[in-house]
MILUM-372277 format. One record per residue (C-alpha): residue in one letter; x negated, z negated, y. Coordinates in steps of 0.5 Angstrom, whole numbers, plus 500, padded with zeros to 3 digits. Layout:
BEGIN
<gumar res="A" xx="X" zz="Z" yy="Y"/>
...
//
This chain:
BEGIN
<gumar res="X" xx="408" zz="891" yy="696"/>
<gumar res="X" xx="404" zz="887" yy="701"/>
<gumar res="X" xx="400" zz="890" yy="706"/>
<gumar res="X" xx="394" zz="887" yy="702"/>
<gumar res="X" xx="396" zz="893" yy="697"/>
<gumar res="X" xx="392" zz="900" yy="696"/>
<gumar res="X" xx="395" zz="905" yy="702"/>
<gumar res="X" xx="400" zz="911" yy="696"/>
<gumar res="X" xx="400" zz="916" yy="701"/>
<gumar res="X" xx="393" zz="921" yy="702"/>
<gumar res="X" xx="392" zz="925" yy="707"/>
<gumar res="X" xx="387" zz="930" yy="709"/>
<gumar res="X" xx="388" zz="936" yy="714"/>
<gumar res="X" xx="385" zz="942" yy="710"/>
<gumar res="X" xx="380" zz="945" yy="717"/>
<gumar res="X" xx="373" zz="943" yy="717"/>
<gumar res="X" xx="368" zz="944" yy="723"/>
<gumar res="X" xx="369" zz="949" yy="728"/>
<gumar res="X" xx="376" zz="951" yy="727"/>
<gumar res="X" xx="381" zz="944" yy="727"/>
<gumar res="X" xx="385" zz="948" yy="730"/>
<gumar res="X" xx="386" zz="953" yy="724"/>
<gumar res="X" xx="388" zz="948" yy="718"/>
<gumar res="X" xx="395" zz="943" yy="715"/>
<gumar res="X" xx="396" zz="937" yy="713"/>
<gumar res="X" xx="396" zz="936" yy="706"/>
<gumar res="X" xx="398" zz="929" yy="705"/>
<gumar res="X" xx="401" zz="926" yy="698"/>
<gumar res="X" xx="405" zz="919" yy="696"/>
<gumar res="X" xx="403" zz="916" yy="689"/>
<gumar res="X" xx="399" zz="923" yy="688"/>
<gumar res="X" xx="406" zz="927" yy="689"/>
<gumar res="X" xx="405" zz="932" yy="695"/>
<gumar res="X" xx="409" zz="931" yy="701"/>
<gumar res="X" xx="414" zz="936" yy="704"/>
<gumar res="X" xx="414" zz="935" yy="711"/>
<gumar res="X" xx="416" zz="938" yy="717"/>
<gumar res="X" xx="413" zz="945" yy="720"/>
<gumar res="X" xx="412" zz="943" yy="727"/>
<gumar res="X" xx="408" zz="936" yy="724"/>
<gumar res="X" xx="405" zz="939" yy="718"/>
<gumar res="X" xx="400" zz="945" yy="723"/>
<gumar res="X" xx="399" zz="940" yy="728"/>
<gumar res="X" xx="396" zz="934" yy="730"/>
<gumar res="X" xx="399" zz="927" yy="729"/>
<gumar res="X" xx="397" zz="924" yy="735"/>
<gumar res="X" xx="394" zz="918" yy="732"/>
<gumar res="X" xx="390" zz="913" yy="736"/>
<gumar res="X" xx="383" zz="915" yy="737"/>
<gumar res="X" xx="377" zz="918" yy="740"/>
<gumar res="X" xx="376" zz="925" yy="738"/>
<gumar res="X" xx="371" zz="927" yy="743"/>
<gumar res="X" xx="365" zz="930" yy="739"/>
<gumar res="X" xx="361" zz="930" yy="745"/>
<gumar res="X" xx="362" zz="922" yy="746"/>
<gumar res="X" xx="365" zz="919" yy="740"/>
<gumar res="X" xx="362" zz="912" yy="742"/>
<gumar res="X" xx="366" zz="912" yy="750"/>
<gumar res="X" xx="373" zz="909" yy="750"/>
<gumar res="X" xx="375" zz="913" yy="756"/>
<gumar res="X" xx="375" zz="919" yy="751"/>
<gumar res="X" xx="381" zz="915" yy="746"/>
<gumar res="X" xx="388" zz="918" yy="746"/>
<gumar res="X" xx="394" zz="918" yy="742"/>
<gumar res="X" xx="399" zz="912" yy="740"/>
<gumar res="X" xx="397" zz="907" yy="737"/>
<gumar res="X" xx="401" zz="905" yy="731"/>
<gumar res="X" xx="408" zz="901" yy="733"/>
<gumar res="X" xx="408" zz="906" yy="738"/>
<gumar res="X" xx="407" zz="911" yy="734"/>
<gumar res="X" xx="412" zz="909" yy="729"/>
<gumar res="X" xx="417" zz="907" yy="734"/>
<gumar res="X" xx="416" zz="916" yy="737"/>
<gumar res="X" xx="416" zz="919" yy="730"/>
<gumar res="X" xx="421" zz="914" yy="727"/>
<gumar res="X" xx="427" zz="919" yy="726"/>
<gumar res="X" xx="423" zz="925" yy="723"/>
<gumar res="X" xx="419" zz="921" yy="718"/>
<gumar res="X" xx="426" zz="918" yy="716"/>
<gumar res="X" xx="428" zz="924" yy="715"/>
<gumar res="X" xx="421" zz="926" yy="711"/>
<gumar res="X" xx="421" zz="919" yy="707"/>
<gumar res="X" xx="429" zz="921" yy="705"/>
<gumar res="X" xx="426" zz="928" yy="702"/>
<gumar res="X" xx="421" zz="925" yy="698"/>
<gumar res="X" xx="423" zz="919" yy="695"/>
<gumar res="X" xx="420" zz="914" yy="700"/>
<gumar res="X" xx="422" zz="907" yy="701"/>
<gumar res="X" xx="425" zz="906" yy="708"/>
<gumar res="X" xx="420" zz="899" yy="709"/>
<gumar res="X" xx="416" zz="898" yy="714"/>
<gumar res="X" xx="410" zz="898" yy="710"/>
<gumar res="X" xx="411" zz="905" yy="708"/>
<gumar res="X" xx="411" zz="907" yy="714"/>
<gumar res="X" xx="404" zz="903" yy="717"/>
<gumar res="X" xx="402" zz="907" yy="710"/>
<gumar res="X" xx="403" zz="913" yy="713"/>
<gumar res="X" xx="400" zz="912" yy="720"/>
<gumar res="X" xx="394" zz="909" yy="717"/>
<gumar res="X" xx="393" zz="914" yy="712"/>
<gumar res="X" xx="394" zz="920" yy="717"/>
<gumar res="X" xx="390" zz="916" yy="723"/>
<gumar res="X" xx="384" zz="917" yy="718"/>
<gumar res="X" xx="384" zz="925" yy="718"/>
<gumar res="X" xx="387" zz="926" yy="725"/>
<gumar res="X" xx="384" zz="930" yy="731"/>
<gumar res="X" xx="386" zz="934" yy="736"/>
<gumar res="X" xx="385" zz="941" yy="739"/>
<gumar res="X" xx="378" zz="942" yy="742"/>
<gumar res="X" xx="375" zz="936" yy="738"/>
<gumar res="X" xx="370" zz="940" yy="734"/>
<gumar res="X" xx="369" zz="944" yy="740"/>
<gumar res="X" xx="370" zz="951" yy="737"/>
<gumar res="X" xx="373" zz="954" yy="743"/>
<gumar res="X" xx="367" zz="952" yy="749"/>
//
């Protein structure tokens, strides 16, 4: 597979609105759900991104790792994940991941629920 390939994994955190806080990661590869991690699936992946609902346009409100970092700070349990289902160990697998969940992430207070 090259990088000009369809992304096989699917993401979605499952909360909406006003209650990020309160969801999972549902995330699939090639439509076969995921089993990842507790720790990782209830809380945010600390992807690159502005998730301020207020200031979405600012860059001073961006956090997270961008993805070789991230993916250099996670290696070892999505390693382990990718050996639990299946996955190829390749480094566009990898870039997959982060991408796809990179499209769903969020962080706490980014919906403004607890003001």
């Amino acid at each position: 597979m090259t990088n000009t390939d369809k992304n096989p994994f699917q993401a979605e955190w499952t909360a909406k609105g006003h209650t990020l806080c309160l969801g999972h990661w549902e995330i699939s590869f090639n439509q076969q759900a995921l089993i990842i991690p507790e720790k990782n699936a209830v809380n945010d992946m600390g992807t690159f991104g502005n998730f301020s609902y207020l200031f979405q346009d600012d860059s001073d409100w961006e956090e997270g790792l961008k993805e070789d970092e991230w993916i250099v700070d996670n290696i070892d349990w999505l390693s382990q994940c990718f050996i639990d289902n299946d996955i190829p160990l390749e480094e566009i697998f990898f870039r997959w991941f982060y991408q796809a969940v990179n499209c769903s992430d969020w962080r706490c207070s980014a919906c403004g629920g607890c003001i």
